[in-house]
N, C-alpha and C positions, 0 to 999 in steps of 0.2 A: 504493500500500500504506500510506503512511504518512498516507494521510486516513483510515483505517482505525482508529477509535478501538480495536484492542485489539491496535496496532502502537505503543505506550504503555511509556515503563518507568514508569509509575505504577500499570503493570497489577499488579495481586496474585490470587492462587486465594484461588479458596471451595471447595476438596478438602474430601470426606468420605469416612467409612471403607464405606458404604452407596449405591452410584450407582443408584435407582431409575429406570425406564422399563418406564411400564403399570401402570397403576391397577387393583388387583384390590381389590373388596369387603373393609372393614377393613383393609388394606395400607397402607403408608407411602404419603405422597404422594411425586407424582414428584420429583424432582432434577436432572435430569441434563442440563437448563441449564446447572448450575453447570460440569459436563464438557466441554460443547462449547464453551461461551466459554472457557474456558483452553484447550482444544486449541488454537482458533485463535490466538490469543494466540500462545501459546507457539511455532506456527508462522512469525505473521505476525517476530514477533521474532525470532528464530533465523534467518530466512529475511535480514530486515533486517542483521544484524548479519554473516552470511555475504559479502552484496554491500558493505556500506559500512564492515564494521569496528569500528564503534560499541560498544565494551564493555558499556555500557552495556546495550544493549539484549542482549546475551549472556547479560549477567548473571540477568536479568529472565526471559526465557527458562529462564534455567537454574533460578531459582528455582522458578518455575508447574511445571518437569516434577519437582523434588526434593520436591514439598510432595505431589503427585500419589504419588510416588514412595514416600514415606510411607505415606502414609494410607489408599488406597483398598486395601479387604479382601476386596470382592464387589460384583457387580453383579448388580439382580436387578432386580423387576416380572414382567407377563405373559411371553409369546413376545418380545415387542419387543426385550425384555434381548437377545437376539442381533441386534438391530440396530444396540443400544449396542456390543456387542464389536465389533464389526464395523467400524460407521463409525471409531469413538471408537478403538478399537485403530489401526487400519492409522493414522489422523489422529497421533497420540500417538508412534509408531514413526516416523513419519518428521518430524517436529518432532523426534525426539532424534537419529536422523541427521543431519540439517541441523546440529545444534549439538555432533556429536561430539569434532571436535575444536578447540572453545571451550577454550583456557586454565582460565578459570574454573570451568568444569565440571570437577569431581576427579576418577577414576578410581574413588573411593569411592562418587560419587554416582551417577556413572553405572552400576556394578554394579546400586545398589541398583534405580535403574529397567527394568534389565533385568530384574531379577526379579519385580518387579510386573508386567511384562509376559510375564514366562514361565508367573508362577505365578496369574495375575487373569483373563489376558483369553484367554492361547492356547488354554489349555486349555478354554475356552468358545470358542473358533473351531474348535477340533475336534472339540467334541461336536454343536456345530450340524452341520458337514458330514460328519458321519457317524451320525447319530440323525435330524437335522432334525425336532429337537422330539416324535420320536414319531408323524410325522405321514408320508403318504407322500410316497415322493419329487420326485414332480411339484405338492404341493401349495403350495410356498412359492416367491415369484413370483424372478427371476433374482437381482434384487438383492441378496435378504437372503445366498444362496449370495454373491455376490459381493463384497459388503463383510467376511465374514469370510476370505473368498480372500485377499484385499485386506491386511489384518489376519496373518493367518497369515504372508506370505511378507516383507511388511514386518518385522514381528518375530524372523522367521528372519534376512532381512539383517541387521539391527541388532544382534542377541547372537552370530551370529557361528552359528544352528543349522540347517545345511544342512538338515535333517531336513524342519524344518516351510516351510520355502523351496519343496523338492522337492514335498513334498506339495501343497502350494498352485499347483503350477507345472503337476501331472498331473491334479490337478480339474479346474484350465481346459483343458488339452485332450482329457480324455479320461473328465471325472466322471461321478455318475449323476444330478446335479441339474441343474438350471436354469441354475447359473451356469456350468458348463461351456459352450465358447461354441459351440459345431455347435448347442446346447439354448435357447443365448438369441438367438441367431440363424438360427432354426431353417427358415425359409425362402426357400429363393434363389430371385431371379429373375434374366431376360436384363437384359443392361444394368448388371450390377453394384450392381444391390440386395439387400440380406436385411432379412424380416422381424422385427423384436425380437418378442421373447416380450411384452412389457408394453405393446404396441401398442392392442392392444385395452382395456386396461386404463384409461390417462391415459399424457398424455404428459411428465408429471413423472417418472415413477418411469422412465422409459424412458429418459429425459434421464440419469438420476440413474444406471441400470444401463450408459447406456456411458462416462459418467466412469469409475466402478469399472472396470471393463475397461480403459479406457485407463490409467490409474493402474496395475494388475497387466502390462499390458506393457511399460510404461515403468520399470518397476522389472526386471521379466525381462530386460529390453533390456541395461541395466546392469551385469547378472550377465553376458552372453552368450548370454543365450536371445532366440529373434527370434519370443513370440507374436504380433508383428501378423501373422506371416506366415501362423499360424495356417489352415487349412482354406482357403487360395487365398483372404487377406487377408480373412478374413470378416468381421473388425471395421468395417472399413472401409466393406461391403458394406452392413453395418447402418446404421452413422453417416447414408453418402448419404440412406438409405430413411427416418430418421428427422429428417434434417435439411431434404430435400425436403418430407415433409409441417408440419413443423414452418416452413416458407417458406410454406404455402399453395398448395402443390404438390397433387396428386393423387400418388397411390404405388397400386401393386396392394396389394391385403389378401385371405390365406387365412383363413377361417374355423381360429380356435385353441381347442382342447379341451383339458382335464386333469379331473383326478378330480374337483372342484371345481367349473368354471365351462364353456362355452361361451360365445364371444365372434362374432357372426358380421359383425361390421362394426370398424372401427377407431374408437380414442376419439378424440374433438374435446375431450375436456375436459381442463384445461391448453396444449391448444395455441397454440405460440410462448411459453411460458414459456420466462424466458432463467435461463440456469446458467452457471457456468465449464466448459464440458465440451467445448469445442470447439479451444482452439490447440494443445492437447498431439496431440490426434489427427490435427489436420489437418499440423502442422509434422514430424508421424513420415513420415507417407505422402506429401504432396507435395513438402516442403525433403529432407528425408532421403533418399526412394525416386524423388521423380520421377514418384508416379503423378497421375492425374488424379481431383480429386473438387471440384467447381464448387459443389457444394453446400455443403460445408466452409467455402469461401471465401468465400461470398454470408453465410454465417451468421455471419462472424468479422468479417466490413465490418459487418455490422445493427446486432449484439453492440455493437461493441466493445473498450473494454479490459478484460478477468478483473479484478474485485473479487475479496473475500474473504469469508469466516464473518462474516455479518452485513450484507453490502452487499446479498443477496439476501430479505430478508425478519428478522425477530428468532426463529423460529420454527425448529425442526429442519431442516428442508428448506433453508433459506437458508443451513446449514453442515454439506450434505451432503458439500459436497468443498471441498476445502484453499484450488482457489481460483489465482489470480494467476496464470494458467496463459502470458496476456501476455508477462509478466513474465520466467517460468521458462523456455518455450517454444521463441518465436520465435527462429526462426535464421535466415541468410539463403538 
């Protein structure tokens, strides 16, 4: 973590009161660079200072979320802007859990970031999972549901609002979109595979859709809820089937429809892209439960050790998820 230049107390925010994502015609340009390198930051640090104590780096942490805390008023751009709530929320909310209770951090300040998070970003995680843009409900692919899931139930933890926690707890098992999981895992086979919904699609965003899942049950877990157990471990189901092909495996594949697209073959493009998305899922189901999934493991020796926001590319994608999962994970 700490070869991680933005695991740094020399880290400072570039917070504005405008986070753009998605270029529309005469619109602002984008920003929201500036968002996801301080999320990470602010994580990598808080995370840092959690294990080793480091004021320092608490501090520093606490500065990036109070400056954030500040300033930011709205986030906007195209559709995307709910990918910004989304990532960028649940990321944000759990770097201020990791540093709740930092000394340094006042009582003052951490109000005020709650509220930025109550009043900025929730309420754009709940217009997305309940409007979906205007669009219909099977149009928007798992992820985008999923990252505001993500978002939503982090933020409930964090302020303390059972409300939006709950809510985000009954999408995943029982929504009407995509990130609900029977819907992003929507096809079982013998053997203890399920199909992801984004299979056909690439296999970035598929990668990227069971971070988020793993991420919302590993927070549910926390509270007392057991979604991995979810529809007869369906998480788990998916992981194998997409970790198998993601090996160079062969996997079955159903032909996937929605109002949108037909897909009748699986996508090879991004295949074996590496992400952090693999020790949180594999260390719940095998160190935790005892089950069996080879494919997990073959993919976590390939892997590696979890890097961070930025070790995967400079580019959104590369600080889809938090990351360090090694780190955080591993149990024996």
């Amino acid at each position: 973590m700490r070869a991680n230049s933005h695991d740094s107390t020399s880290y400072w925010a570039r917070d504005v009161e405008v986070v753009v994502r998605g270029t529309q015609v005469g619109g602002p340009r984008e920003n929201y660079a500036n968002l996801f390198n301080d999320t990470a930051a602010a994580y990598a640090l808080a995370l840092d200072w959690r294990i080793s104590g480091d004021r320092k780096r608490g501090a520093a942490a606490a500065r990036i979320l109070n400056a954030w805390a500040r300033t930011l008023k709205t986030i906007t751009g195209t559709s995307d802007r709910y990918l910004a709530s989304g990532i960028y929320g649940y990321q944000l909310a759990i770097a201020g859990e990791t540093l709740r209770d930092f000394p340094g951090w006042s009582q003052t300040d951490q109000a005020a970031f709650h509220k930025m998070l109550l009043d900025v970003i929730a309420p754009m995680n709940r217009d997305f999972l309940t409007h979906h843009n205007g669009a219909k409900i099977d149009h928007y692919w798992a992820n985008w549901d999923l990252c505001n899931l993500a978002s939503l139930m982090a933020i409930g933890i964090l302020t303390d609002h059972r409300d939006l926690y709950e809510q985000a707890r009954e999408y995943y098992l029982h929504g009407e979109g995509n990130g609900a999981i029977g819907k992003a895992a929507w096809q079982v086979y013998p053997g203890g595979l399920a199909q992801w919904q984004e299979s056909g699609r690439d296999q970035g965003h598929s990668l990227m859709g069971l971070g988020l899942a793993g991420t919302i049950c590993e927070m549910a877990w926390q509270q007392g809820d057991d979604l991995f157990a979810a529809d007869d471990n369906r998480l788990l189901a998916a992981a194998r089937y997409v970790a198998r092909y993601n090996l160079g495996q062969d996997v079955p594949y159903t032909t996937y429809t929605n109002s949108d697209v037909t897909q009748s073959v699986i996508s090879d493009k991004m295949r074996g892209q590496v992400r952090p998305v693999w020790a949180l899922i594999f260390n719940h189901y095998v160190k935790r439960k005892g089950l069996e999934a080879p494919e997990l493991q073959e993919m976590i020796r390939k892997n590696g050790i979890d890097g961070g926001g930025g070790d995967y590319g400079p580019n959104s994608g590369g600080f889809d998820q938090l990351g360090y999962g090694t780190l955080t994970s591993t149990r024996p």
